[in-house]
Structures are given as structure tokens and as C-alpha cells.
C-alpha positions in Angstrom: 4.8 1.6 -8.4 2.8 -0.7 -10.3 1.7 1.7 -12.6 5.0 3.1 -12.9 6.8 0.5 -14.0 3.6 -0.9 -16.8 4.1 3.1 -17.9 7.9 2.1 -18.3 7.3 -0.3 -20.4 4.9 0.9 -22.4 6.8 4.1 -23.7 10.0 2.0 -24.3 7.9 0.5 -26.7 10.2 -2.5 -26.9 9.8 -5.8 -27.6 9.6 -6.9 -24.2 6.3 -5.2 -24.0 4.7 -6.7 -26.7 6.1 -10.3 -25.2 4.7 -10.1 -22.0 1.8 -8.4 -22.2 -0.7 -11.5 -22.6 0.7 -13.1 -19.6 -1.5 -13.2 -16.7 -1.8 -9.9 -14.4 0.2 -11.2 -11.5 3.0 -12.4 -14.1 2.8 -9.3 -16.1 3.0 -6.9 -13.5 6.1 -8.6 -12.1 7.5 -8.6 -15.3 6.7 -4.9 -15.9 8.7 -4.4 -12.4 11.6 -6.2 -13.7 11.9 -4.5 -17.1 11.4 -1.5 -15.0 14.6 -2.0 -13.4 16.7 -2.9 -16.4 15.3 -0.3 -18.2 16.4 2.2 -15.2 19.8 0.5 -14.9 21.0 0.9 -18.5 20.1 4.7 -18.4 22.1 5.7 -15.7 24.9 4.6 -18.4 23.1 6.1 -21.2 21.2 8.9 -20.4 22.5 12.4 -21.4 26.8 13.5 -21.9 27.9 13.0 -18.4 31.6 12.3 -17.5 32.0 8.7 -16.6 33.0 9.5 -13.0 29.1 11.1 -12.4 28.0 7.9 -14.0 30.0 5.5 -12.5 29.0 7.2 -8.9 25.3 6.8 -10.0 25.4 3.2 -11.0 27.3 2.1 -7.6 24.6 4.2 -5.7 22.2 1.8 -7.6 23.7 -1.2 -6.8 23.8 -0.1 -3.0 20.0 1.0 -2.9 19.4 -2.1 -4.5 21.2 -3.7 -1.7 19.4 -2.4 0.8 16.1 -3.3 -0.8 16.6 -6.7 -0.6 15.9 -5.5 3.5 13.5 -3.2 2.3 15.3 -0.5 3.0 16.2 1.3 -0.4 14.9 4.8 -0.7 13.7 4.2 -4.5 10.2 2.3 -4.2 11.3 0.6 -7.8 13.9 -1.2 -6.0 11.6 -2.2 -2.8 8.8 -3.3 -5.3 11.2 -5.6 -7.2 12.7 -6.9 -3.8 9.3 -8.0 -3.2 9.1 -9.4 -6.9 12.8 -11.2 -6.1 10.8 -12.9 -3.0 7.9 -14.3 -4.5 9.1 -16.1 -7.1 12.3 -17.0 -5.8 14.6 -15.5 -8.2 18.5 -16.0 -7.7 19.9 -12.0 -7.4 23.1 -12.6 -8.8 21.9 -12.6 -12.5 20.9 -8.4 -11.0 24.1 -7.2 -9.7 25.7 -9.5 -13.0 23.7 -7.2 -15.0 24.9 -4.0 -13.1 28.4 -5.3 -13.7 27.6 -5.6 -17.4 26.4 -1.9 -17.4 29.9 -0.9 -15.7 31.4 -2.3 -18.6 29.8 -0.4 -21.1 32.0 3.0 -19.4 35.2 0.6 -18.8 35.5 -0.4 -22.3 34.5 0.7 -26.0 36.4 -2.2 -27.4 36.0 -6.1 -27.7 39.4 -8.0 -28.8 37.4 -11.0 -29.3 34.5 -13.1 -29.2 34.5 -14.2 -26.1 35.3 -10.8 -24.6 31.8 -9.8 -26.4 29.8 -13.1 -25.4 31.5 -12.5 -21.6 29.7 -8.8 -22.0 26.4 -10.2 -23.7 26.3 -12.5 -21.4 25.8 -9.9 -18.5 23.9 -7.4 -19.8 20.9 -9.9 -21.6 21.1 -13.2 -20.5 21.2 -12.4 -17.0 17.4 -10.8 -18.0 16.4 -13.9 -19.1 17.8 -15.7 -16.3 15.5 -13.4 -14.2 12.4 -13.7 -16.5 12.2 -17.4 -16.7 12.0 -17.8 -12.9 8.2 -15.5 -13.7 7.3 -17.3 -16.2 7.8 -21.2 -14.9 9.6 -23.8 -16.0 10.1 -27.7 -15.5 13.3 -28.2 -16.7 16.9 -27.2 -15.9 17.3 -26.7 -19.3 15.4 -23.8 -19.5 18.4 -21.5 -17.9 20.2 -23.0 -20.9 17.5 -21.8 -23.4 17.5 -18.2 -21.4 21.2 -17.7 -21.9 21.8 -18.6 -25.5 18.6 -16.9 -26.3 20.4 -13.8 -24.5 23.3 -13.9 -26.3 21.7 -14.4 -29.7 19.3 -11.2 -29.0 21.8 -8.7 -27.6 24.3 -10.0 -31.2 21.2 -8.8 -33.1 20.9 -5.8 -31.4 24.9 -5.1 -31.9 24.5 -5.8 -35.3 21.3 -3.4 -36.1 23.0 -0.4 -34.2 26.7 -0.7 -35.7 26.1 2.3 -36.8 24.9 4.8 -34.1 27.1 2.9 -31.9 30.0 4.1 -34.0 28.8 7.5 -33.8 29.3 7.2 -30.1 32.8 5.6 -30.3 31.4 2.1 -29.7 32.8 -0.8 -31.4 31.0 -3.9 -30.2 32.5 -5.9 -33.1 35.5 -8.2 -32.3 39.1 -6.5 -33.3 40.0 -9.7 -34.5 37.1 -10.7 -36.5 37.3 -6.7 -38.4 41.1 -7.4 -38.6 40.5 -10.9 -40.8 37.7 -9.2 -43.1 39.9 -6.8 -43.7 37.8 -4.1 -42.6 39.0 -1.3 -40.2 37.6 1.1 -37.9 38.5 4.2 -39.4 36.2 3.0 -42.5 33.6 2.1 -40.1 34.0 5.2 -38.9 33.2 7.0 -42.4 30.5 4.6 -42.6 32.4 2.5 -45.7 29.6 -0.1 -46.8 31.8 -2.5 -49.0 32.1 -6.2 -49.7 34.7 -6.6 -46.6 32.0 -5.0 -43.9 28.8 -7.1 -45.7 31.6 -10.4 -45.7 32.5 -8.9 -41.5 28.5 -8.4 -40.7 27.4 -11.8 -42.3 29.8 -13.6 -40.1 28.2 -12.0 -37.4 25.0 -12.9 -38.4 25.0 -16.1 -38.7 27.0 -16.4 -35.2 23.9 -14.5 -34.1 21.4 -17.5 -35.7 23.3 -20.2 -34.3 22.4 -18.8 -30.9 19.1 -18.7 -31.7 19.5 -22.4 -33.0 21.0 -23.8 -29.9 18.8 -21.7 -27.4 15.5 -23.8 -29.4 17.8 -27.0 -28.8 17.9 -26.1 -25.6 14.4 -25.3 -24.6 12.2 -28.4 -23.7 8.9 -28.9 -25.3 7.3 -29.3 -21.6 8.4 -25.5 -21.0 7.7 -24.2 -24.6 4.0 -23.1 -23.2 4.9 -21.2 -20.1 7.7 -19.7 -21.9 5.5 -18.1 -24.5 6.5 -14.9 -23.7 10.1 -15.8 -24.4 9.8 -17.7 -27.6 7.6 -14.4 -29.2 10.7 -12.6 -28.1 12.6 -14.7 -30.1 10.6 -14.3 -33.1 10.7 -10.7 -32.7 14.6 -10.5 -32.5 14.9 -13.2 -35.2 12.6 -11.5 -37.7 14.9 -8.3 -36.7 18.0 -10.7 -37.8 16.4 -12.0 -41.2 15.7 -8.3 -41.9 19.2 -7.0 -41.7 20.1 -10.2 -44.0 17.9 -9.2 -46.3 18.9 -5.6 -46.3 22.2 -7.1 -47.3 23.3 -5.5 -44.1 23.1 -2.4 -44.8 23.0 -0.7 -41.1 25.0 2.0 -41.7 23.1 3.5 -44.1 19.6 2.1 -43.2 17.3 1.6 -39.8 16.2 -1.5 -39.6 13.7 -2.3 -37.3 10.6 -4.5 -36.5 7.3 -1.8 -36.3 5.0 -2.2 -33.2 2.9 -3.8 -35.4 4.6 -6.5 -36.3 5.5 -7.0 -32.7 2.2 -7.6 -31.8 1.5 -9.6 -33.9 3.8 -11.8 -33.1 3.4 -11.7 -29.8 -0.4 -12.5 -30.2 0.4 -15.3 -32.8 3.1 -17.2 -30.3 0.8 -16.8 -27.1 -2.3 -18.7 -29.6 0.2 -21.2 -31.1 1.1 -22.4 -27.7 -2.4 -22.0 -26.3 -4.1 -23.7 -28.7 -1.3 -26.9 -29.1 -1.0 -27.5 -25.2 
């Protein structure tokens, strides 16, 4: 399952991969089983053009085989594997079924009112990873949780803000009603893919919500945990490298992909991991 789970992460190509990768094998493999099951759990909400009833009934059946693994009872050997992840280094489930509630949300809702509808949803379906990562990685501090939700929060608002795009194409608005509503931008122009002054006034809003996550996740993050939470802080670089670059763009997602290659991810990833190891 192992091996599974490392392939996982290795074809999703993400940044998590790139993060973790130079942690030690014991840490990386656990990580690998984690990112496993998040990858797992948001495709049973976006794989394929399912009705939402199918999708629903698969998601609950994943939250009851998860369950079950927690007695080592789940017919998936994922779930059994991260059950015995979940035991060794004592990390709380609730930030797992949180995240399976987050998923859930994705087929109850296509809209956000505002922003604290959209942190509420962020919340669940990043932070709640992070939450679970840190308890891998080690920390000394309380504070760290802290640093794991607003660095949440900040990534997933990146995210949002690099696919407004292909999420419109799916009916998806994860920008607030009300924040479109006072830029005097609307959904049928995001719709047609309008790129004008009121969506690049709307996206830098956004944006710079998005930074001043990133800001109060480093406030949050004490320097006697910055070394074992390498793995973290390069993906933070990663996601706000990802956030300068759709700045720079001048927003332009609905015209453009803007991304952060594999190459750039590693080296990042390489350059945190010898910053920290080097200083402490």
C-alpha cells in the first residue's frame, strides 16, 4: 500500500510531492499515505459526470470504511494503512471526517454568499490537511495548528483564484456574491469570460486577502518549529510564488494557465529543506 500511495503522489504531480519528498522515509511514506487519502477523497466528488446522488452514496460509503478502519476493519487497504498512520503519530481524526464534510459541500453548493461562507469551506477541505500533516512532521508549539490553518486558507484562496476559470466552466463560483456584487462584476460576464477593470479590481481583492493569510500563517509559525516544518513552509513558497504570478499576469485566469512547472517546485522544495538545514 506503500507503494500505492508514493505512486499517488507522484502522478498528481502536485506540490505536495515536491514538499515532502526530502523528509525522512518513515515521514515521507506517512505523508504519501495521507495525501493518498485526500487525493482519493476529492475524486469521488470529481471524477467523471455522475449524478450527485451516485456521488453522494460513494462519499458516505468512504466515510463508513474509513470508520471501520479506525478498527481495522475497512475493506480498502488505503484506509487500514492510514488507520495505522492515524495511530502512530497520534493524529486527531476529526480534521478527516471535517475534510469529508468539506468534499460534501462541493455537491451541496456552487455558490458562496460571503467570505466567511468561503473561509468556513476552505477551512474544511485544506486546513484540516494541514492540521493532519503537522502532527508528521513535529512541532513544539501550539501555535503551529495556527500556522497550519491560515496557511490552509491562504493556499486553497490561491487555488480558487488560479482556476476561476475552469471552475466557471463547471458552474462553480467560489467567489463571494457579495464581493462580485460590489465590484460591479456579475456572473453572467464571468460566465463569457469578460476580463475588464471590474474583474482585475474583484480578483486583486482577492488576492491580497489570499497574501494576508500567508502573512498571518508566518506570524503564526514559531521559529523553534520552522525546521521540522520544512516541508510546509516550501509549500508555502510554492503557493505564494503561484499567487505573485497571477498578480503579475494582471490576473488574467480566464484567458491564461498559470501555474508553477515541476521545476520550479523542486526547486523550491530543495532550496527550503537546505535553508532550514543549514540555519538550525
Amino acid at each position: 500500500m506503500i507503494d500505492q500511495s508514493k505512486q499517488i503522489s507522484k502522478e498528481s504531480r502536485s506540490s505536495f510531492y515536491y514538499a515532502f519528498s526530502l523528509l525522512p522515509p518513515e515521514k515521507r511514506d506517512a505523508m504519501n499515505t495521507v495525501y493518498a487519502f485526500c487525493r482519493k477523497t476529492d475524486d469521488i466528488v470529481d471524477e467523471g459526470n455522475l449524478p450527485d446522488e451516485i456521488r453522494y452514496e460513494r462519499l458516505r460509503k468512504w466515510r463508513v470504511e474509513f470508520q471501520k478502519a479506525l478498527y481495522g476493519q475497512s475493506d480498502y487497504s488505503l484506509l487500514n494503512r492510514l488507520a495505522e498512520i492515524i495511530r502512530r503519530f497520534n493524529i486527531p481524526i476529526e480534521p478527516f471526517f471535517e475534510l469529508i464534510i468539506g468534499m460534501e459541500m462541493d455537491l451541496q453548493r456552487k455558490r458562496y454568499v460571503s467570505f466567511d461562507d468561503l473561509t468556513q469551506y476552505c477551512y474544511r477541505v485544506a486546513s484540516t490537511v494541514g492540521l493532519m500533516c503537522i502532527e508528521i512532521f513535529g512541532y513544539k508549539n501550539k501555535s503551529a495548528k495556527d500556522y497550519a490553518v491560515n496557511l490552509g486558507v491562504a493556499m486553497q484562496l490561491t487555488n480558487i483564484l488560479r482556476d476561476v476559470g475552469t471552475d466557471a466552466d463547471s458552474g462553480r463560483i467560489y467567489l463571494p456574491q457579495q464581493d462580485i456584487l460590489n465590484y460591479n462584476y456579475s456572473e453572467p460576464e464571468l460566465f463569457k469570460k469578460t476580463y475588464n477593470d471590474n474583474f482585475k479590481a474583484l480578483m486583486r481583492f482577492e488576492a491580497e486577502r489570499a497574501r494576508q493569510y500567508f502573512v498571518k500563517a508566518d506570524q503564526s509559525l514559531d521559529f523553534d518549529d520552522k525546521l521540522s516544518m520544512f516541508p510546509a513552509r516550501a509549500m508555502e513558497h510554492i503557493y505564494s510564488k503561484l499567487l505573485k504570478k497571477i498578480v503579475d499576469e494582471e490576473y488574467n485566469v480566464l484567458e491564461k494557465k498559470i501555474r508553477v512547472n515541476k521545476f520550479e517546485k523542486a526547486a523550491i522544495a530543495v532550496g527550503v529543506w537546505a535553508k532550514y538545514s543549514l540555519v538550525y
